[in-house]
mmCIF file of the N, C-alpha and C atoms, coordinates in Angstrom:
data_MODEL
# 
_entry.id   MODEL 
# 
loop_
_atom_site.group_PDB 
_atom_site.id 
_atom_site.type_symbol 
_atom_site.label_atom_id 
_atom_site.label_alt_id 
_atom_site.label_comp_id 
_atom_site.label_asym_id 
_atom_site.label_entity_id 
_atom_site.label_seq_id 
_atom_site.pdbx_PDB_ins_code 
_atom_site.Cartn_x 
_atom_site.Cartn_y 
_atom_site.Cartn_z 
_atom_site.occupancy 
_atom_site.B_iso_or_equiv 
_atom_site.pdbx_formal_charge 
_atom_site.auth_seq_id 
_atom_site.auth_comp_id 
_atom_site.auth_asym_id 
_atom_site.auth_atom_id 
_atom_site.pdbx_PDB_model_num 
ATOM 1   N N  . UNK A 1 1  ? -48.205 55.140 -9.804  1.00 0.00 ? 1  UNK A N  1 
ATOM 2   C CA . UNK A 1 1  ? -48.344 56.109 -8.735  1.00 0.00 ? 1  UNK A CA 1 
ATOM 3   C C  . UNK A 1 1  ? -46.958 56.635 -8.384  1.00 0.00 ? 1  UNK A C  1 
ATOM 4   N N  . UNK A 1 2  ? -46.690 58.040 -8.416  1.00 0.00 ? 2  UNK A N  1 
ATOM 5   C CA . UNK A 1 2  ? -45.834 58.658 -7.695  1.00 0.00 ? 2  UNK A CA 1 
ATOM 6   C C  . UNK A 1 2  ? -45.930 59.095 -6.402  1.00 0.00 ? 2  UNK A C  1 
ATOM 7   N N  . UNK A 1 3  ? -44.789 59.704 -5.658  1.00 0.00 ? 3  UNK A N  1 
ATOM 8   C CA . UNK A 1 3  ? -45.031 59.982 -4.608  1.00 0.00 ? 3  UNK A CA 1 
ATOM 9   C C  . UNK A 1 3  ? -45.003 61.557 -4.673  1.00 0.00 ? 3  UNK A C  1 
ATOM 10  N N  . UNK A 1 4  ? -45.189 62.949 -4.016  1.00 0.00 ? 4  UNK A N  1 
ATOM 11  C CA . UNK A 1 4  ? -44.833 63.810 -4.542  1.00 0.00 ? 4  UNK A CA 1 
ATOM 12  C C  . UNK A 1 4  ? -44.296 64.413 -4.169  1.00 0.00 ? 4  UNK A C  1 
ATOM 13  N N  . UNK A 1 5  ? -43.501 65.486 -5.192  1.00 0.00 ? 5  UNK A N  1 
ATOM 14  C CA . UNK A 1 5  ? -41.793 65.464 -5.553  1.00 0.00 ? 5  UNK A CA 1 
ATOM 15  C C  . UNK A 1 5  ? -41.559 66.447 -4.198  1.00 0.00 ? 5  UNK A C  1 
ATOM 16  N N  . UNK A 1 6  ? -42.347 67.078 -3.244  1.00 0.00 ? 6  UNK A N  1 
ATOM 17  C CA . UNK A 1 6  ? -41.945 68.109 -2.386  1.00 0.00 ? 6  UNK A CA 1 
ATOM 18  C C  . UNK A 1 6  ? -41.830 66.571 -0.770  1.00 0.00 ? 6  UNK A C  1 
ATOM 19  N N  . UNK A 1 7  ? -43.022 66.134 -1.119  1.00 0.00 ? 7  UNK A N  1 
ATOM 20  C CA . UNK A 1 7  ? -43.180 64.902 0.129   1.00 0.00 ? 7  UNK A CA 1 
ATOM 21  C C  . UNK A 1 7  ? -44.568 65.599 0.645   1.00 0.00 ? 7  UNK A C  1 
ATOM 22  N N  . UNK A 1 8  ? -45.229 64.744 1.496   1.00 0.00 ? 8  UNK A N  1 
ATOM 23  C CA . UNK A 1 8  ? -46.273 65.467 2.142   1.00 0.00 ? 8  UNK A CA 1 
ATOM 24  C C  . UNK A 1 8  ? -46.777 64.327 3.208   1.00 0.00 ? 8  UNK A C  1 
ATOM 25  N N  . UNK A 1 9  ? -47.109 65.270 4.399   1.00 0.00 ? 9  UNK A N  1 
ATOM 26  C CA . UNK A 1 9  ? -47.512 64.459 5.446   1.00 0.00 ? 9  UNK A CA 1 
ATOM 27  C C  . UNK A 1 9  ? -48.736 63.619 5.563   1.00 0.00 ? 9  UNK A C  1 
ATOM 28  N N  . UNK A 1 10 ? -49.568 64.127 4.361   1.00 0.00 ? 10 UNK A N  1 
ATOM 29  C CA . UNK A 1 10 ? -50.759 63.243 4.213   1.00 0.00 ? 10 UNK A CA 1 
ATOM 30  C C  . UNK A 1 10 ? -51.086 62.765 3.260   1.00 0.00 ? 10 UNK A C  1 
ATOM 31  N N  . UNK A 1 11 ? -50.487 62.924 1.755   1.00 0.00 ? 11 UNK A N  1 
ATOM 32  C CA . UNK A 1 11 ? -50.419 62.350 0.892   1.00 0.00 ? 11 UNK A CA 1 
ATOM 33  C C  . UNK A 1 11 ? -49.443 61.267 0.351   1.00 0.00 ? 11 UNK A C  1 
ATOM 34  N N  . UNK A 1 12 ? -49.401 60.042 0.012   1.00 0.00 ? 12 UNK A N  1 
ATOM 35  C CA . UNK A 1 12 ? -48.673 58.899 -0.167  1.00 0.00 ? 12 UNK A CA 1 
ATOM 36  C C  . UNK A 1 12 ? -47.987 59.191 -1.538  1.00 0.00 ? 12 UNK A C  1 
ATOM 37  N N  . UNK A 1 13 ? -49.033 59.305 -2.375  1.00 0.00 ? 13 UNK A N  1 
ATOM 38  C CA . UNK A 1 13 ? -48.702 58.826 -4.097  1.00 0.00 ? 13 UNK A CA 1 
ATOM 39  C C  . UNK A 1 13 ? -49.888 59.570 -4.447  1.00 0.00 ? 13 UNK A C  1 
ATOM 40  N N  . UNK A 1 14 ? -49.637 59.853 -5.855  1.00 0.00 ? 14 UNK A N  1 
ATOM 41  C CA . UNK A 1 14 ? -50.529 60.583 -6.614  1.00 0.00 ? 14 UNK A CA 1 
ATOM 42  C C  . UNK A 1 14 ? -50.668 59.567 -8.245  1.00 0.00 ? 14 UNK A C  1 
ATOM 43  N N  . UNK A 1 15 ? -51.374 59.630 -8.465  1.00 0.00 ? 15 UNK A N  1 
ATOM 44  C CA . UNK A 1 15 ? -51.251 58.621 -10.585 1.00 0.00 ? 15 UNK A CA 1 
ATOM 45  C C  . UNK A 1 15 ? -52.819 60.273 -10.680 1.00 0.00 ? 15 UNK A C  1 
ATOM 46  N N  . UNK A 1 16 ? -51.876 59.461 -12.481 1.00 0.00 ? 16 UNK A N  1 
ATOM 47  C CA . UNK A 1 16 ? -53.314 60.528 -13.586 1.00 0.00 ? 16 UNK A CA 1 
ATOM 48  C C  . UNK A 1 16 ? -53.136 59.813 -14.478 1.00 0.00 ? 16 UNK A C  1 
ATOM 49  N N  . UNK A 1 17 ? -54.597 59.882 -14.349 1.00 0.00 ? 17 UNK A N  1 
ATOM 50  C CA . UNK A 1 17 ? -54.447 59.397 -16.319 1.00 0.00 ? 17 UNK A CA 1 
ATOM 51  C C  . UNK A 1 17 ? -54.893 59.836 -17.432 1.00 0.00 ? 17 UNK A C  1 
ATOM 52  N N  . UNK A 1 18 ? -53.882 60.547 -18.034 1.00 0.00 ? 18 UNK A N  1 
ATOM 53  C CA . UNK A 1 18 ? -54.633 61.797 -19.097 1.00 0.00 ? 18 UNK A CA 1 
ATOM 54  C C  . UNK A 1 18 ? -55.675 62.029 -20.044 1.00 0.00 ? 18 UNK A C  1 
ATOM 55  N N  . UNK A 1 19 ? -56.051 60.492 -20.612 1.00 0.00 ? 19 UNK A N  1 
ATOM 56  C CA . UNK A 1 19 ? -56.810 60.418 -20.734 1.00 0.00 ? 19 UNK A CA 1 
ATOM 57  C C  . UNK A 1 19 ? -58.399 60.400 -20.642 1.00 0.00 ? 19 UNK A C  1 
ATOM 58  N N  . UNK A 1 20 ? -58.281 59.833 -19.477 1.00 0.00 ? 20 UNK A N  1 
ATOM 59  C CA . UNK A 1 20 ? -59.780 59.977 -18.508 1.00 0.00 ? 20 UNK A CA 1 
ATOM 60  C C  . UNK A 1 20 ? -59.688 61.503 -17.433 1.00 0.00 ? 20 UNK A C  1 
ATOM 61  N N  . UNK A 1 21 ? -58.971 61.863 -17.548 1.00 0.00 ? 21 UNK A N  1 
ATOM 62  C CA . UNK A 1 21 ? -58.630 63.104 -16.288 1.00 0.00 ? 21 UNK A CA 1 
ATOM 63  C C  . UNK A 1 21 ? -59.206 62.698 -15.329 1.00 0.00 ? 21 UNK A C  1 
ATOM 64  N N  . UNK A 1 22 ? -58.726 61.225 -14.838 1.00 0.00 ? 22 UNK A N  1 
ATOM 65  C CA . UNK A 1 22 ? -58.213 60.738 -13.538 1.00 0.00 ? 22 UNK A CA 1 
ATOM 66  C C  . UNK A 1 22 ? -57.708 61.055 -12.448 1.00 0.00 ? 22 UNK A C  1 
ATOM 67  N N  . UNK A 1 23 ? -57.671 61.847 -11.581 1.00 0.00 ? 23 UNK A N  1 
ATOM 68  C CA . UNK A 1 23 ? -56.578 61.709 -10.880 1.00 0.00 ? 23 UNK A CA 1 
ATOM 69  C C  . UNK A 1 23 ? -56.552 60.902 -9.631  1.00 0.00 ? 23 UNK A C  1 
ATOM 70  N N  . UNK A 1 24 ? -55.501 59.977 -9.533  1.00 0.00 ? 24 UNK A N  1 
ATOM 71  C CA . UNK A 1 24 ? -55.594 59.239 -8.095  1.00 0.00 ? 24 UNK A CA 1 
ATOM 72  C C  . UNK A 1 24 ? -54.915 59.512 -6.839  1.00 0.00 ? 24 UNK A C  1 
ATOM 73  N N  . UNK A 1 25 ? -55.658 59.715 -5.701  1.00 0.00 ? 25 UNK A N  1 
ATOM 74  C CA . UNK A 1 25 ? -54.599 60.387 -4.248  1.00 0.00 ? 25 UNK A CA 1 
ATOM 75  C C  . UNK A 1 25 ? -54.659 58.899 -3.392  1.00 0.00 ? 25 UNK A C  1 
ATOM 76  N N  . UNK A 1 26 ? -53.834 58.624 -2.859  1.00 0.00 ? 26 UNK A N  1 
ATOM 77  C CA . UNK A 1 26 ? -53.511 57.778 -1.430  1.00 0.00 ? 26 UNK A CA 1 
ATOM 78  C C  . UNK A 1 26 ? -52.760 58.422 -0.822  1.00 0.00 ? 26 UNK A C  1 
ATOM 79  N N  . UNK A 1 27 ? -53.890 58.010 0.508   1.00 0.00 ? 27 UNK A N  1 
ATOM 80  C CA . UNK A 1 27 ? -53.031 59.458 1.809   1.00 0.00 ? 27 UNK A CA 1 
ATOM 81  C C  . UNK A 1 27 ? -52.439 58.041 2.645   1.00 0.00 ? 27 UNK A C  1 
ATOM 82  N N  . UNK A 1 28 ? -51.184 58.645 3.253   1.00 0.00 ? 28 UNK A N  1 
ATOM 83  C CA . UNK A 1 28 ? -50.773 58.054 4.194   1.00 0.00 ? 28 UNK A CA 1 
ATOM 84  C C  . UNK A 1 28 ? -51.652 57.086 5.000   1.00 0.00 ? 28 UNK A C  1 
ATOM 85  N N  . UNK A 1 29 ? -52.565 57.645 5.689   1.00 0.00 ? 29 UNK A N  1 
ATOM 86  C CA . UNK A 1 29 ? -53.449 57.435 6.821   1.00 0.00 ? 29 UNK A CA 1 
ATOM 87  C C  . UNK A 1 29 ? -54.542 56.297 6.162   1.00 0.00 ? 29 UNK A C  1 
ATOM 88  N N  . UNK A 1 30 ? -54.115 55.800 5.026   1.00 0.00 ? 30 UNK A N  1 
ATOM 89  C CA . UNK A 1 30 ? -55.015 54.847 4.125   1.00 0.00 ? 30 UNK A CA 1 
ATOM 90  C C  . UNK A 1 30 ? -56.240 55.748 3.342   1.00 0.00 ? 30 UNK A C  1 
ATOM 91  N N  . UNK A 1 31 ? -56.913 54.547 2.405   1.00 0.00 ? 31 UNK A N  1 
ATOM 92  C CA . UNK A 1 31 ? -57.644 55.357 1.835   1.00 0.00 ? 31 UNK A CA 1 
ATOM 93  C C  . UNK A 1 31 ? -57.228 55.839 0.210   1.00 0.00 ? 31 UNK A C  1 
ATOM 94  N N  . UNK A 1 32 ? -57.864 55.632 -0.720  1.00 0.00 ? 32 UNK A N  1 
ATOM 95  C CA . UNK A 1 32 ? -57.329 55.975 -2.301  1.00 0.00 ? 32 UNK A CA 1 
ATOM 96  C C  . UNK A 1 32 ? -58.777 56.305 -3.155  1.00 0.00 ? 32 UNK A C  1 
ATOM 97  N N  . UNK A 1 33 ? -58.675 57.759 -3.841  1.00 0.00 ? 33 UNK A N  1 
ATOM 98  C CA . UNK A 1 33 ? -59.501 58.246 -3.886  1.00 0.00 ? 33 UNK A CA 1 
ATOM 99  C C  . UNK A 1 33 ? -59.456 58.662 -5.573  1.00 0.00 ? 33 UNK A C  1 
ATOM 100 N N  . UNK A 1 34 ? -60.232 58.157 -6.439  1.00 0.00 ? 34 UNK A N  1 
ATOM 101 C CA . UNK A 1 34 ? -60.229 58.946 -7.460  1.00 0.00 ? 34 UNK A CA 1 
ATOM 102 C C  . UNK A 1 34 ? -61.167 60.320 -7.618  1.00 0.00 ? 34 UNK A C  1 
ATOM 103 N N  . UNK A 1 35 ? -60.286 60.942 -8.184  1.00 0.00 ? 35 UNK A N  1 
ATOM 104 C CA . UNK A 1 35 ? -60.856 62.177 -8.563  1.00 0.00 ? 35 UNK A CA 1 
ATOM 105 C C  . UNK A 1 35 ? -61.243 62.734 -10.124 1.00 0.00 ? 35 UNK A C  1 
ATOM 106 N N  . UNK A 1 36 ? -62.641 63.123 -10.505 1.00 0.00 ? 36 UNK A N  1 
ATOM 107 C CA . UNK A 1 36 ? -62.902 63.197 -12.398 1.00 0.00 ? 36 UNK A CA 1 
ATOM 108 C C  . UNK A 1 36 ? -62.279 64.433 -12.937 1.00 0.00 ? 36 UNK A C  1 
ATOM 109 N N  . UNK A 1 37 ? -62.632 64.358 -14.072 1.00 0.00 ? 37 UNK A N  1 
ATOM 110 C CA . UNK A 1 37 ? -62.395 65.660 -14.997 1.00 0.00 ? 37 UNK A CA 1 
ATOM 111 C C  . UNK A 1 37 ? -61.132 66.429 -14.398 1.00 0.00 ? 37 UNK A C  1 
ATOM 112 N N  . UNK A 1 38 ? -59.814 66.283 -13.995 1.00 0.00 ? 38 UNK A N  1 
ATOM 113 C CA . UNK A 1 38 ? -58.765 67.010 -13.525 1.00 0.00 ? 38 UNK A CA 1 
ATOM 114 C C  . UNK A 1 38 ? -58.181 67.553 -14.556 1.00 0.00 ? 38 UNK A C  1 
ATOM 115 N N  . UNK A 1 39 ? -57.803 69.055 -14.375 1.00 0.00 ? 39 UNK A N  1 
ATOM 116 C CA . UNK A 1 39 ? -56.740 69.003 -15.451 1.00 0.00 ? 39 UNK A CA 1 
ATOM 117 C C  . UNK A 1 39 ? -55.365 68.528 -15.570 1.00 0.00 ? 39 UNK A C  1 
ATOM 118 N N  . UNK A 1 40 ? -54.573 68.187 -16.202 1.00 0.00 ? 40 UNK A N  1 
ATOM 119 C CA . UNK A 1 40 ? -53.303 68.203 -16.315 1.00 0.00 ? 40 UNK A CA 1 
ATOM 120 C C  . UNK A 1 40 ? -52.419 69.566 -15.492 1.00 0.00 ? 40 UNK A C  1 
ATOM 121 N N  . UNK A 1 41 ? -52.645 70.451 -16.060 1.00 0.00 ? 41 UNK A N  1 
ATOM 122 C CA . UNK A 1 41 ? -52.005 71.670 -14.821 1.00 0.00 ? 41 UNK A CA 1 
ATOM 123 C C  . UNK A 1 41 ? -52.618 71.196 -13.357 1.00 0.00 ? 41 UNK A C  1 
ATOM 124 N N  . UNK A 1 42 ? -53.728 70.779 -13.498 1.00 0.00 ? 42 UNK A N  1 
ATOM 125 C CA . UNK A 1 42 ? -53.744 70.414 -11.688 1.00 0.00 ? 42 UNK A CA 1 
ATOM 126 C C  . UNK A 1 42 ? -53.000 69.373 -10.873 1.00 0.00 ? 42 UNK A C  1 
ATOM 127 N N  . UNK A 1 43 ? -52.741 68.655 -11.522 1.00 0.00 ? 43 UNK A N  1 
ATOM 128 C CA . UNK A 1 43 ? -52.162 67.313 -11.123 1.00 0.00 ? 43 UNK A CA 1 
ATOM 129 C C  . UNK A 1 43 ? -50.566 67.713 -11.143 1.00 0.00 ? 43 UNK A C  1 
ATOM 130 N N  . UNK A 1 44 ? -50.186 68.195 -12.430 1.00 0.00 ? 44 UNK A N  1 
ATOM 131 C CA . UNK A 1 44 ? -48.343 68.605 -12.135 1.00 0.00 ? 44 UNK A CA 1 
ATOM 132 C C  . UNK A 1 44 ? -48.449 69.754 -10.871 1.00 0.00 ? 44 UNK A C  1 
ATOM 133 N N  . UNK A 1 45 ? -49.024 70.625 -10.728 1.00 0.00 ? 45 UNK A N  1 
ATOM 134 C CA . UNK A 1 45 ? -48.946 71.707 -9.693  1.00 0.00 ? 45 UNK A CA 1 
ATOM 135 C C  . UNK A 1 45 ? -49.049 70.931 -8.376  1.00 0.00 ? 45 UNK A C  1 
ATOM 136 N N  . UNK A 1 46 ? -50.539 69.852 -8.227  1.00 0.00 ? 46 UNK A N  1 
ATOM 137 C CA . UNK A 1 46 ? -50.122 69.399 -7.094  1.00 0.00 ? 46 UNK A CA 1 
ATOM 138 C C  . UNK A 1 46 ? -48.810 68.035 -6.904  1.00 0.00 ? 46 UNK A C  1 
ATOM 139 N N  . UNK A 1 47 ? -48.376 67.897 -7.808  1.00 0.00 ? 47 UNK A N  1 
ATOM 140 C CA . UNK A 1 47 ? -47.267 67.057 -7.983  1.00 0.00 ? 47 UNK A CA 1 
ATOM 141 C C  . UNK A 1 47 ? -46.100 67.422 -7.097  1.00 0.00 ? 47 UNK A C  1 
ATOM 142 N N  . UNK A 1 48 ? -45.928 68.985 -8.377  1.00 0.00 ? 48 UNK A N  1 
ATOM 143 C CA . UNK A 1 48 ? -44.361 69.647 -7.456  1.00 0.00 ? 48 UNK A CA 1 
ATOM 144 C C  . UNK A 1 48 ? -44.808 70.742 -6.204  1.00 0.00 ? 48 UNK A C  1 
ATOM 145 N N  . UNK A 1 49 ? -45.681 70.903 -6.028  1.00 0.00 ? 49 UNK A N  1 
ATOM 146 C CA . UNK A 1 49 ? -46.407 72.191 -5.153  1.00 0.00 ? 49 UNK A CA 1 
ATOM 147 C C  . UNK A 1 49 ? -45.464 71.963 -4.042  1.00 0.00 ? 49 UNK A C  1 
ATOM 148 N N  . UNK A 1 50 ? -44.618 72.816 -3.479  1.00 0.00 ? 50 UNK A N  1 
ATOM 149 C CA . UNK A 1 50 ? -44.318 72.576 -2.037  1.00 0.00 ? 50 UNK A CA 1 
ATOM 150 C C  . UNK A 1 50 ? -44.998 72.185 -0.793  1.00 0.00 ? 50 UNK A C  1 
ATOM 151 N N  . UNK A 1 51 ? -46.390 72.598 -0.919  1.00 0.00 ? 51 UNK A N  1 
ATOM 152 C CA . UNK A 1 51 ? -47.022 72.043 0.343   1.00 0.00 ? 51 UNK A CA 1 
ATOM 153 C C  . UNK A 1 51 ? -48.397 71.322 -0.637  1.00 0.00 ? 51 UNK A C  1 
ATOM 154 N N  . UNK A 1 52 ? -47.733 69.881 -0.924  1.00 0.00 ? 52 UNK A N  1 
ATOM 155 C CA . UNK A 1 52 ? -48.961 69.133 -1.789  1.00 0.00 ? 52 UNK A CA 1 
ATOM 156 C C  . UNK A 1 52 ? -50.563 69.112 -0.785  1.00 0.00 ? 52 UNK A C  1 
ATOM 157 N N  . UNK A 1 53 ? -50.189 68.872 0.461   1.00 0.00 ? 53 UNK A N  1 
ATOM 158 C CA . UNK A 1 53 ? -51.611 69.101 0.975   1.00 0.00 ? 53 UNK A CA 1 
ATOM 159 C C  . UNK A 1 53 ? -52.625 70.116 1.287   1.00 0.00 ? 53 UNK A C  1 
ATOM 160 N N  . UNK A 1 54 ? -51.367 71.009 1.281   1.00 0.00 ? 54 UNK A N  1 
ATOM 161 C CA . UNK A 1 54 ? -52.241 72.513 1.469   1.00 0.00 ? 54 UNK A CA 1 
ATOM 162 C C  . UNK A 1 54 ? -52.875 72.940 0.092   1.00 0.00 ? 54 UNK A C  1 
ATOM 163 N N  . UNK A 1 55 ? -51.912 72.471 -0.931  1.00 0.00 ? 55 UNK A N  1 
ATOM 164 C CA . UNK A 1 55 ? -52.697 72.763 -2.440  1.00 0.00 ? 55 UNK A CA 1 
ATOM 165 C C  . UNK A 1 55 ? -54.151 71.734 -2.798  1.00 0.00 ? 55 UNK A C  1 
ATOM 166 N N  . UNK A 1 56 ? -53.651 70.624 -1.864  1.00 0.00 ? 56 UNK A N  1 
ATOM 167 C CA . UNK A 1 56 ? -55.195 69.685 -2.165  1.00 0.00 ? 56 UNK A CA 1 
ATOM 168 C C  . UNK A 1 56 ? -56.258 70.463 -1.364  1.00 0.00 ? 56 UNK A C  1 
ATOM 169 N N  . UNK A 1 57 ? -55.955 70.421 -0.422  1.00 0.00 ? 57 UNK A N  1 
ATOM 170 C CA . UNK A 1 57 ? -56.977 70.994 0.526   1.00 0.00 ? 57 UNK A CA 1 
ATOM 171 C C  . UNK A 1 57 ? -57.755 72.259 -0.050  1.00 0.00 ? 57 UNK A C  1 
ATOM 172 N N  . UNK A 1 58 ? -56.827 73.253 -0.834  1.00 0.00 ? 58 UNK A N  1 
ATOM 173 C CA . UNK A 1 58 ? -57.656 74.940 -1.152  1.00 0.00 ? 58 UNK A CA 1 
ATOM 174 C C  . UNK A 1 58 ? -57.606 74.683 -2.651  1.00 0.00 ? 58 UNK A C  1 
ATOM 175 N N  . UNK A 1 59 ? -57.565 73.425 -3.283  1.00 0.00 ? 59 UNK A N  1 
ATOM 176 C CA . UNK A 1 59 ? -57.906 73.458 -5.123  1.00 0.00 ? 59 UNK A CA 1 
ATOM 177 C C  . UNK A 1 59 ? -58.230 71.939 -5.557  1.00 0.00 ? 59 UNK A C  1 
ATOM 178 N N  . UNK A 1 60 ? -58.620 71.250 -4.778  1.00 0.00 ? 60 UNK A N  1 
ATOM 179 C CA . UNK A 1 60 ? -58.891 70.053 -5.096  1.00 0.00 ? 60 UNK A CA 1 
ATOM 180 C C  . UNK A 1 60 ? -59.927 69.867 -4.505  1.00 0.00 ? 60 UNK A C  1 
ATOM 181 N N  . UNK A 1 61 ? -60.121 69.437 -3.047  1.00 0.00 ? 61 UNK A N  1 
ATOM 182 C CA . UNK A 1 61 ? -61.245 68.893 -2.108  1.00 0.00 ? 61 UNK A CA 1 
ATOM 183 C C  . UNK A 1 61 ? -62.507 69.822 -2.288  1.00 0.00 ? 61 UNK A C  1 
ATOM 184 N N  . UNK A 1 62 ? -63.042 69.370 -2.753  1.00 0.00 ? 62 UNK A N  1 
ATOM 185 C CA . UNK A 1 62 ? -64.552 69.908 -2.675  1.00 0.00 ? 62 UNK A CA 1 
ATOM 186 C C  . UNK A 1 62 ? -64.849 70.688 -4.329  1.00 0.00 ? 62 UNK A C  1 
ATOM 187 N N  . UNK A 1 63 ? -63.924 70.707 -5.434  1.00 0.00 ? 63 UNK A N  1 
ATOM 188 C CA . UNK A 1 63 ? -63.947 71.320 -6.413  1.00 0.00 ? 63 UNK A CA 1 
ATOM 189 C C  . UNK A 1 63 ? -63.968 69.945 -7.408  1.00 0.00 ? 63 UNK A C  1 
ATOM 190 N N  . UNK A 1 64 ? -64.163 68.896 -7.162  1.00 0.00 ? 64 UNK A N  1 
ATOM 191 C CA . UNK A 1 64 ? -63.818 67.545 -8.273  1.00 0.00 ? 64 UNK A CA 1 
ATOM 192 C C  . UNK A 1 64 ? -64.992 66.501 -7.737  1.00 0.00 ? 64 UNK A C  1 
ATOM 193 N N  . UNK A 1 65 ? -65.645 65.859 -8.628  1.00 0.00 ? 65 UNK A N  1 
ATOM 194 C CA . UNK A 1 65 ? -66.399 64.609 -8.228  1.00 0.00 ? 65 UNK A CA 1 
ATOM 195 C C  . UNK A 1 65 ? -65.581 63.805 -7.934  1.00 0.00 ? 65 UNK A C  1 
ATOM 196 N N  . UNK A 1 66 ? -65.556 62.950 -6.819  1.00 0.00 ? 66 UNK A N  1 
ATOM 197 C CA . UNK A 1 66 ? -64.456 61.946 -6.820  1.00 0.00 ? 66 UNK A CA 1 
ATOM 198 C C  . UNK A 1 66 ? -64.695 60.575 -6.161  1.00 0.00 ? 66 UNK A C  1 
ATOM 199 N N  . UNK A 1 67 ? -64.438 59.425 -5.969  1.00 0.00 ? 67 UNK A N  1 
ATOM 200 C CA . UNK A 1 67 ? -65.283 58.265 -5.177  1.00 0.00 ? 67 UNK A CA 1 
ATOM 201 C C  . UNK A 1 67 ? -63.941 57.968 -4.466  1.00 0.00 ? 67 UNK A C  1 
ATOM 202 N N  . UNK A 1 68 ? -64.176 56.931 -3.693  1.00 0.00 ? 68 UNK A N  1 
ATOM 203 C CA . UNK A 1 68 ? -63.031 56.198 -2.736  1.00 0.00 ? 68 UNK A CA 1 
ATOM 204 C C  . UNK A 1 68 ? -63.333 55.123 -3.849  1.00 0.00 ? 68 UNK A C  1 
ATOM 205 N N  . UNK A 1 69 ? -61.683 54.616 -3.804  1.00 0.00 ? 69 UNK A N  1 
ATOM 206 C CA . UNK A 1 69 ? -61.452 53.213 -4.374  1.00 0.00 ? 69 UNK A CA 1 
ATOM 207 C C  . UNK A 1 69 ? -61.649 52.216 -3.902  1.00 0.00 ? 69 UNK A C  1 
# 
């Protein structure tokens, strides 16, 4: 798990795993969430994105099957 590279007030760490198009979020506030089928461009964009939560929020949440860990 990284943390990501801009910082973000609600996100902790991010992991992927390219294989499975994984992606894993832990928010600050607790809580770790996998997310399916991601692409690789999604995960580096929300990596370096300057505002990592605002990019989760309008291209992630609600666009990915995902469970709590």
């Amino acid at each position: 798990m990284k943390s990501p590279r801009a910082g973000s007030s609600h996100i902790h760490s991010l992991g992927f795993d390219a294989e499975t198009g994984t992606m894993t979020v832990r928010f600050h506030r607790g809580g770790e969430y996998h997310y399916e089928n991601v692409e690789q461009e999604t995960f580096d964009t929300l990596h370096n994105h300057e505002s990592p939560g605002r990019y989760f929020r309008e291209n992630v949440l609600g666009q990915y099957k995902h469970r709590k860990a």
